[in-house]
N, C-alpha and C positions, 0 to 999 in steps of 0.2 A: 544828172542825166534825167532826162521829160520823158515822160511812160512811154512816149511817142516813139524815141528812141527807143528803150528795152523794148517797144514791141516790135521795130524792125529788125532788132538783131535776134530776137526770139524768132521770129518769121526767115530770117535768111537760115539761122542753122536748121532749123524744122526741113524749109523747102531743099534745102544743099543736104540734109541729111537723107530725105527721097533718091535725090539725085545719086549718093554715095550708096546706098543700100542697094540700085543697081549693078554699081561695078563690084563692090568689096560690101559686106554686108554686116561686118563687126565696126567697118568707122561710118554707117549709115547708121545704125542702133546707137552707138555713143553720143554721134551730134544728136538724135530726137531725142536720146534721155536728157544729155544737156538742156536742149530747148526746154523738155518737161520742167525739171529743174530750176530753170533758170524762169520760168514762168510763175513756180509756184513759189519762189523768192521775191521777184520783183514786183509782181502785178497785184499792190497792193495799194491802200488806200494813202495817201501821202499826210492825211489827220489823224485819221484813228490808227493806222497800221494793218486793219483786217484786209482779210483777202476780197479781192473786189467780183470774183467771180466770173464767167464767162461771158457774159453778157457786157459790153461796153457802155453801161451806162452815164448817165452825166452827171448823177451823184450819188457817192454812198449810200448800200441800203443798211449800216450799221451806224452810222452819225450823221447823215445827211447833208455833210458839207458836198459843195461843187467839186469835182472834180477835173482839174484843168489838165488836160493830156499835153500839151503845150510847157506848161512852167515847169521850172526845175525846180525839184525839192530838196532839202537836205533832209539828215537826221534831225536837226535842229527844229526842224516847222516839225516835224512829229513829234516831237518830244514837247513844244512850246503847248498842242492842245490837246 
């Protein structure tokens, strides 16, 4: 899966979990911790593994490879550098 993706399904439970904390406000909390969650799992550097931080930069400030939001990585390209 491309960052690009986990950032859209981070983005729909975040914005769906507003939306839910209207009606019912314990399955509102749950999707935004999910999102939290699931943010600070995936949004990481696809070389080195660190966290790439808030900032959507275009390359790692911990190895300075490119980072391509677009390509799919594996464990495999992580672990190879």
């Amino acid at each position: 899966m491309s960052l690009r993706q986990k950032d859209y399904i981070i983005a729909v439970l975040a914005i769906g979990g507003l939306f839910a904390a209207m009606a019912n406000g314990v399955v509102g909390a749950v999707m935004l911790l999910a999102a939290l969650g699931l943010y600070n799992i995936w949004w990481r550097c696809p070389h080195c593994g660190k966290f790439l931080g808030r900032k959507h930069e275009l390359h790692c400030r911990y190895c300075g490879k490119a980072v391509d939001r677009t390509a799919k990585y594996s464990k495999k390209d992580q672990e190879e550098s």
